[in-house]
Structures are given as C-alpha cells and as structure tokens.
C-alpha positions, -999 to +999 in steps of 0.1 A: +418-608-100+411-581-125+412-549-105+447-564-092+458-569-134+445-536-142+463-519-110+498-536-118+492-524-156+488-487-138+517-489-121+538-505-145+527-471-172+535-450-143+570-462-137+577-458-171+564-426-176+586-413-149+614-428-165+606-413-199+599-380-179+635-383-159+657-393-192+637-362-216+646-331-195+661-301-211+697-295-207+728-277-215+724-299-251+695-289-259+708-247-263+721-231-297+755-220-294+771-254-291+786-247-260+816-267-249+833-263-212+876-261-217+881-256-179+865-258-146+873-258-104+858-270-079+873-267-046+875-294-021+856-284+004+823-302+010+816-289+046+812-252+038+807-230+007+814-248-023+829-224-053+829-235-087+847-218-117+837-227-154+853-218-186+830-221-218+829-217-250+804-204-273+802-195-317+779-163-309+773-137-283+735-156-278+731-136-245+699-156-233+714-189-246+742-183-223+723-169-194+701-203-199+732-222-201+742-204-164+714-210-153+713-253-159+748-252-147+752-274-108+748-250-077+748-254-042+729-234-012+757-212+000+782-219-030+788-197-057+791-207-092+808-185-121+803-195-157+830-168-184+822-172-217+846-174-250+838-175-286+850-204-299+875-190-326+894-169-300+920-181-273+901-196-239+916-207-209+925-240-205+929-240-164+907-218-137+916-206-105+896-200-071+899-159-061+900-138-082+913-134-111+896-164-122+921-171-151+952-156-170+949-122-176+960-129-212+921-139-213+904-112-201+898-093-235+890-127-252+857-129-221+823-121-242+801-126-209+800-140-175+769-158-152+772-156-113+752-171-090+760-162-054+755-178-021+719-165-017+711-179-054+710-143-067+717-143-100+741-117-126+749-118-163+772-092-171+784-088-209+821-078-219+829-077-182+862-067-187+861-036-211+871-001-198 
C-alpha cells in the first residue's frame, strides 16, 4: 500500500512539473523591444506550402532581439515565413500581401530589418533591406 502512495505521489509531481515546464517557456514576450504585430497573412492553403507575411513593430534596431523574435515566430516544413520590422514611431503597414511586394511601397523606406525563413528552414536577416 505504500509503494502504490508513494508512486501516485511520483506521478502526481511529474504531471505537474510538466505543466509548470509547458506554461514557463520563453516567448515572443519575454524579448526587449516590445514588439507588437500591426499586420499579418496567411494564405488559405493547408494542402501545400503555407506562406505567412508579418508586419512588426519594434522601439530600437535590437538586431538579435528581432532575429530571436523571427526565429519564435510559427513555421511550417515547406512554408515560408517573412517577419519586416518597423520602429514604432514611424508609419507601418496596416495590411500585407502574398508576392511580392509584401506591402505598400509607401513603407519600404520606413522597413529597419526583415527575417525569412524558407521552405528548407534556411534562415536570413537582412537589415535596411530596402536602401540603395
């Protein structure tokens, strides 16, 4: 009868260790920047490659913050997902588009940095993407 207490008592610990575990992750949150998303796509298609399109924005050019914040951001095998960045006192995009561009041209000076992950999960972060 003991053994059979103490296992239960095991078990019960466990569970709620895993729960603690599950609910105390790192996340997009958790970064410096305060980061706060103004515009996102996801296309409808759920039986092939699955594209997604985010617009963020950000109070500093915190390069590994954002490339962190890329990197937490959903992805599927053989989707692609693009995170542009904005600072957060300058005109963003409220809407994005599938293709490319991605949004307004209006935009594209305002665009500090942008995260890509492709369909093989290879990763780029490219800063001030759209200067000449």
């Amino acid at each position: 009868m003991k053994l059979k207490q103490i296992l239960i008592a095991l078990s019960v610990l466990l569970v709620l260790w895993f729960i603690y575990d599950s609910f105390s992750q790192p996340g997009p949150q958790d970064l410096a920047g305060d980061f706060k998303e103004v515009a996102m796509y996801r296309n409808e298609n759920n039986t092939g490659p699955i594209a997604r399109v985010y617009a963020v924005t950000v109070t500093d050019t915190l390069w590994e913050e954002m490339q962190a914040y890329g990197d937490y951001m959903p992805h599927t095998k053989y989707g692609s997902t693009k995170v542009y960045f904005f600072l957060k006192d300058k005109p963003a995009p409220k809407e994005v588009f599938p293709g490319e561009p991605n949004f307004a041209q209006e935009f594209q000076q305002n665009n500090v940095a942008v995260y890509e992950k492709d369909a093989m999960s290879q990763v780029s972060f490219r800063k001030h993407p759209f200067r000449q």
